[in-house]
C-alpha positions as CSV (number, residue, x, y, z in Angstrom):
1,X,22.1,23.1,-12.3
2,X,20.2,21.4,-15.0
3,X,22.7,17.8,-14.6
4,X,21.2,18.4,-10.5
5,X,17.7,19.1,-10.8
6,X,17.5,16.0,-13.9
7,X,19.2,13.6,-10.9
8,X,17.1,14.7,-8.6
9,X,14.1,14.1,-10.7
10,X,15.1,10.3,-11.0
11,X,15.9,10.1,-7.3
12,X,12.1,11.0,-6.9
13,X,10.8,8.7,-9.7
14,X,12.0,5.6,-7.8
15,X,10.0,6.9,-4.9
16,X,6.5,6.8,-6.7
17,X,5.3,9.9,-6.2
18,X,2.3,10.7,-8.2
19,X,2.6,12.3,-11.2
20,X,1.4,15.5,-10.2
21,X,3.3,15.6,-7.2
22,X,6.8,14.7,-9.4
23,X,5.4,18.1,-11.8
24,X,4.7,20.5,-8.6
25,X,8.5,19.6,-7.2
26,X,10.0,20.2,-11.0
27,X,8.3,23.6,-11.2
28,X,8.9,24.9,-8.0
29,X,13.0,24.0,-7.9
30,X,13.0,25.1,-11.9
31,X,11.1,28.5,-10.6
32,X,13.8,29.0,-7.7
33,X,17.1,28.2,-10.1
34,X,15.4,30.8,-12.3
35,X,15.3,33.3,-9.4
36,X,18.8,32.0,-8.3
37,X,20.5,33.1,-11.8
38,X,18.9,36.5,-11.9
39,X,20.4,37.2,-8.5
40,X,23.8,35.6,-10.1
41,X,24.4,32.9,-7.3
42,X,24.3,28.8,-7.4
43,X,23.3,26.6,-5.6
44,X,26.1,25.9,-3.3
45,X,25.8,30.1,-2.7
46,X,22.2,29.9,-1.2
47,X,22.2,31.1,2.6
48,X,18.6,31.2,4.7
49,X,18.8,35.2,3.4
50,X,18.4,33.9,-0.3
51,X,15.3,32.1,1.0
52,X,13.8,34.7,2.6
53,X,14.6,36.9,-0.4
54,X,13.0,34.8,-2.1
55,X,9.8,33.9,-0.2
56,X,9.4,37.9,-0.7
57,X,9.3,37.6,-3.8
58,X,6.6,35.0,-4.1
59,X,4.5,37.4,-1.8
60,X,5.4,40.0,-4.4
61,X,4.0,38.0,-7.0
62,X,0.7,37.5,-4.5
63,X,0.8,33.7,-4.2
64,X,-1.0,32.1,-1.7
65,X,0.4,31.0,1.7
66,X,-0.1,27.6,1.0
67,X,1.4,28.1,-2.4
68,X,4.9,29.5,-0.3
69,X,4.7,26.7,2.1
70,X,4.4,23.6,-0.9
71,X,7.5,25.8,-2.7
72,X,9.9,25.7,0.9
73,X,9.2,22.3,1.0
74,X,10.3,21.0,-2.4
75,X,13.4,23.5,-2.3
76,X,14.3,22.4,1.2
77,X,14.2,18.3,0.3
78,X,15.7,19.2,-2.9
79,X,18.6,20.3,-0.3
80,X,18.4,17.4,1.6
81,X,18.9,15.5,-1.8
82,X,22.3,17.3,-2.1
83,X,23.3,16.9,1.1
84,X,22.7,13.3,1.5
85,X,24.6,13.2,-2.2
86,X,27.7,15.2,-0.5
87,X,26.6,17.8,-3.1
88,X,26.5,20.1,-0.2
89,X,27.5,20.3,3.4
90,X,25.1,22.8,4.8
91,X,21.4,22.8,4.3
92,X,20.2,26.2,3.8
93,X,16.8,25.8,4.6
94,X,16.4,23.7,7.2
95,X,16.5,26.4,9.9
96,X,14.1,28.7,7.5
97,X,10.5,29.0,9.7
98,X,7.4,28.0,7.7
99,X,5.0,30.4,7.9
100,X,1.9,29.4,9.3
101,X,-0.8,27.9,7.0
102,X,-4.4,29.6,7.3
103,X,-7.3,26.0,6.6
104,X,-9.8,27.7,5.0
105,X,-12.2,25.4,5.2
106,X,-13.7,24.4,1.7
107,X,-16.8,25.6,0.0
108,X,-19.5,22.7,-0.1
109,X,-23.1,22.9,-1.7
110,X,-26.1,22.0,0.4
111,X,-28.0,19.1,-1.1
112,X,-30.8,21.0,-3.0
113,X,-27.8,22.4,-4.6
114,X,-25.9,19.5,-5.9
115,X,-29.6,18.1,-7.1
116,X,-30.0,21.6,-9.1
117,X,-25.8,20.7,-10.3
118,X,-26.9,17.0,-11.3
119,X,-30.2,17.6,-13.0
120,X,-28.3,20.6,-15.1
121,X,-27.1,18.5,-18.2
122,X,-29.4,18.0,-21.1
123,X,-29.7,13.9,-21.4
124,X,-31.1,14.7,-25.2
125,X,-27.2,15.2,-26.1
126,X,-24.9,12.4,-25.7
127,X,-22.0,15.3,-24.2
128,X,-25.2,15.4,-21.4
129,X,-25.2,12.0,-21.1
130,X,-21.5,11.7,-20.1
131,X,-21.7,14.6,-17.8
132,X,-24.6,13.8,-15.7
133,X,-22.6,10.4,-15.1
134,X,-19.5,12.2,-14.9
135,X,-20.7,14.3,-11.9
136,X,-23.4,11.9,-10.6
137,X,-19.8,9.6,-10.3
138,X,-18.0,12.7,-8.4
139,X,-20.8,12.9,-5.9
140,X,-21.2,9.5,-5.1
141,X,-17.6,8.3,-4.6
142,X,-16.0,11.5,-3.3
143,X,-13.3,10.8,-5.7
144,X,-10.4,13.2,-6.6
145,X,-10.4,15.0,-10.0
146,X,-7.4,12.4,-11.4
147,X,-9.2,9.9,-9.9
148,X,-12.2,10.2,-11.4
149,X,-10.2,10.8,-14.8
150,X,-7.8,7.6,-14.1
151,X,-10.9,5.2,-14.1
152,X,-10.8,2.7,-16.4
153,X,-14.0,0.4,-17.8
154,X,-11.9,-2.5,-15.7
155,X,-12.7,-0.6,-12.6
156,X,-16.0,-0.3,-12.6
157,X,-18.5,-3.3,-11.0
158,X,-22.3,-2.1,-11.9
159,X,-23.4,-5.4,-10.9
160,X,-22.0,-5.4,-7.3
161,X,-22.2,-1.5,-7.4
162,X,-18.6,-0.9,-6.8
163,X,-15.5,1.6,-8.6
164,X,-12.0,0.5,-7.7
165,X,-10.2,3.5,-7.4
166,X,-6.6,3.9,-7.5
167,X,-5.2,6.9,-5.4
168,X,-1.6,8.3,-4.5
169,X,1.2,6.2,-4.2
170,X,-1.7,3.4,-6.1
171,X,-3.3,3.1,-3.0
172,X,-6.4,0.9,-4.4
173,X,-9.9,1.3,-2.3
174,X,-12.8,0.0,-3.0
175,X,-15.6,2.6,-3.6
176,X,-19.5,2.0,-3.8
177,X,-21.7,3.6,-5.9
178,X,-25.6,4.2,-5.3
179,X,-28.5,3.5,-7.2
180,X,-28.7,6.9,-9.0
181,X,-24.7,6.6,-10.5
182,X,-25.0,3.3,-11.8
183,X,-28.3,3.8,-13.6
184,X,-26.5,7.2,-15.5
185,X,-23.7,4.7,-15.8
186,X,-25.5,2.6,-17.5
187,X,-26.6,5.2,-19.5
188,X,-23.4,6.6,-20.3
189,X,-22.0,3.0,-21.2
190,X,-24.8,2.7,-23.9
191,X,-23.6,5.6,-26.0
192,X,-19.7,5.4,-24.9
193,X,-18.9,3.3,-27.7
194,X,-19.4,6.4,-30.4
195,X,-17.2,8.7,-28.2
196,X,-14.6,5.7,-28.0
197,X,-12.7,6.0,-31.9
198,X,-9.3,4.9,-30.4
199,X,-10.4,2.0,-28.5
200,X,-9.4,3.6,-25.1
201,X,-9.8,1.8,-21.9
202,X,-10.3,5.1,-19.5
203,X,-13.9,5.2,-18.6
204,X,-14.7,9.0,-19.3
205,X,-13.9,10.8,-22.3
206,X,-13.6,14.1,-24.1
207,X,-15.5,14.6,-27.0
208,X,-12.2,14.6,-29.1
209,X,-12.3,10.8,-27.7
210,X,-9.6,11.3,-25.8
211,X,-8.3,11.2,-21.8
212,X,-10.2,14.3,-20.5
213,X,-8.0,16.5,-19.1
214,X,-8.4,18.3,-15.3
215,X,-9.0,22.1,-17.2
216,X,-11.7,20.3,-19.3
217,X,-13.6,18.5,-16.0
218,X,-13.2,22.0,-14.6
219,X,-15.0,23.6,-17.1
220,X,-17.7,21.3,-17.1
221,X,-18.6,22.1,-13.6
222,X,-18.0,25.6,-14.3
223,X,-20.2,25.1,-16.5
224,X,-23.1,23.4,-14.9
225,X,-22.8,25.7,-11.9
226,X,-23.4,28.8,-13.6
227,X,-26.5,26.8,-15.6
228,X,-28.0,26.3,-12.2
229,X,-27.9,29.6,-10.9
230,X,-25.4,29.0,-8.1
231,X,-23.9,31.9,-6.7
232,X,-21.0,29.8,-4.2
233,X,-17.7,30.2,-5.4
234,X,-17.4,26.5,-6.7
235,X,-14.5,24.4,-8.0
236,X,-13.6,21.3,-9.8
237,X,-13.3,19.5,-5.6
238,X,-16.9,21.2,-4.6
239,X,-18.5,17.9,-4.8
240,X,-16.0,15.9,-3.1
241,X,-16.3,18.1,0.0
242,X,-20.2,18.4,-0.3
243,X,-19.8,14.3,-0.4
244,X,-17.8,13.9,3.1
245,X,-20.3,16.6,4.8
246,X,-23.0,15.5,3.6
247,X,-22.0,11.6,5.1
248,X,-21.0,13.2,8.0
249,X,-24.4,15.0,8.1
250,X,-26.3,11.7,8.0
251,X,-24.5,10.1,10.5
252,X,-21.5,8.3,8.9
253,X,-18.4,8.1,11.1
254,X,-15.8,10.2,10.6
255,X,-12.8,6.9,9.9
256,X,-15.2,5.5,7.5
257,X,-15.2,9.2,5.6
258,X,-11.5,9.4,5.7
259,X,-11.3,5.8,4.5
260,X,-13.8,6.3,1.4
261,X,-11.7,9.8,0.8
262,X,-7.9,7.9,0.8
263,X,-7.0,10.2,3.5
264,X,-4.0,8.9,5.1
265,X,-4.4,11.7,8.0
266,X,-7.2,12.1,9.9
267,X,-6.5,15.3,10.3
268,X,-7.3,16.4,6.7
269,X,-10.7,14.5,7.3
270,X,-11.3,16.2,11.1
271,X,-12.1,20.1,8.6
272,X,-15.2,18.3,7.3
273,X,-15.9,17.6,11.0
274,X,-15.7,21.2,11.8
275,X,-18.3,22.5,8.9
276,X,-21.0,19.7,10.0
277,X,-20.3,21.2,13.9
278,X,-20.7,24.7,12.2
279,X,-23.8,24.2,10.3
280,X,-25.1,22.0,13.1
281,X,-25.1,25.1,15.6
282,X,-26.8,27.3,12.9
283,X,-29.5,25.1,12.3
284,X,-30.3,24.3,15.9
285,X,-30.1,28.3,16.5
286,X,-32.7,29.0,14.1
287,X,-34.8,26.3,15.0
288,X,-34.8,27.1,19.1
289,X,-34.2,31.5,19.0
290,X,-37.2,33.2,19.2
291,X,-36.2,36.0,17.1
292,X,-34.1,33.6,14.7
């Protein structure tokens, strides 16, 4: 099982898959031979009933819908991996019916909120410094949590006001920046140096002076969110959504949005569409009701 999950592994290396992505598909197919050997069976023994055995048992364990659906998919192209090597000559999961995926559409801060978020560091502290510029950065690109951690002093243009931002499959796009992120950059760059002992190229760093790590941006916003008294749930991708409404807000169009985001479907872009529409039809309720 091992000698098959290691092949597939490298089968999915030469296809550039991000990181991230390569962990989520190990995990999941590791997590299913694991449930696979306490039933006793193999992988050549799996019927749609072992599926469906086992999607119980992720709803046992209370995981998220979405959770169930990414965990089907990377067992069922693991299958189509070992059918495509002869491994196997039935596919047990490709009759198996997804169940349906709920959008919950993301929480987003309203502007007076991300201004209480941003002004929240203390600038008197050099860990304030970086943060302000860390989230400042966030909110003005709209930039993924790797993303933002990926950037290098390379990709960053203060001059021209521009971050070069390398996304999945190293899709580059070209990101501008306003006046308020580059002027915190430029902060940040002053005191950079004394974080920097190992002569790192990544732009942002922890305060070990080393590649911050997802948990320790989440934190940080955790942090900062709790320091400014908001009450919305909040996670480490609140300001990327709040960025996309808030463009959509003000008028941007909607392919520009998805192009800024690196959203290859529109689709994914269309939910911050649907919160604008949302908000839209409160507003103009309480504006125009007479007993609003």
């Amino acid at each position: 099982m091992d000698e098959l999950l290691n092949s597939y592994m490298s089968y999915l290396k030469n296809k550039n898959l991000s990181k991230n992505t390569l962990d989520a598909y190990k995990r999941d197919i590791k997590k299913f031979c694991q449930f696979l050997n306490s039933r006793n069976e193999g992988i050549k023994d799996v019927e749609e009933t072992t599926i469906m055995a086992y999607v119980q048992e992720l709803h046992k364990n209370k995981r998220a819908n979405s959770s169930i659906i990414r965990n089907i998919v990377s067992i069922r192209n693991f299958y189509k991996y070992l059918s495509k090597q002869g491994i196997l000559e039935d596919d047990p999961v490709i009759n198996y019916e997804m169940p349906k995926l709920k959008r919950n559409i993301p929480p987003i801060l309203t502007v007076e909120e991300v201004d209480k978020l941003l002004q929240a560091p203390d600038l008197n502290t050099e860990k304030g410094i970086r943060d302000k510029a860390m989230l400042e950065v966030m909110y003005a690109t709209g930039m993924k949590v790797s993303e933002l951690l990926n950037i290098t002093t390379f990709d960053v243009n203060l001059k021209l006001c521009y971050i070069k931002c390398n996304g999945s499959k190293n899709i580059e796009r070209i990101i501008p920046i306003g006046s308020y992120a580059v002027n915190c950059l430029n902060e940040y760059l002053k005191i950079r140096p004394s974080l920097n002992i190992y002569n790192l190229d990544y732009l942002f760093l922890n305060l070990q002076s080393t590649k911050m790590t997802r948990q320790g941006f989440w934190k940080i916003v955790k942090y900062y969110a709790k320091l400014s008294g908001i009450k919305k749930e909040i996670n480490s991708y609140t300001l990327r959504h709040s960025f996309a409404v808030h463009l959509l807000q003000n008028g941007a169009d909607i392919r520009v949005v998805q192009e800024l985001l690196g959203h290859r479907d529109m689709a994914t872009t269309q939910i911050y569409s649907t919160i604008c529409k949302k908000s839209k039809i409160v507003e103009v309720y309480k504006k125009t009701h007479p007993r609003a």
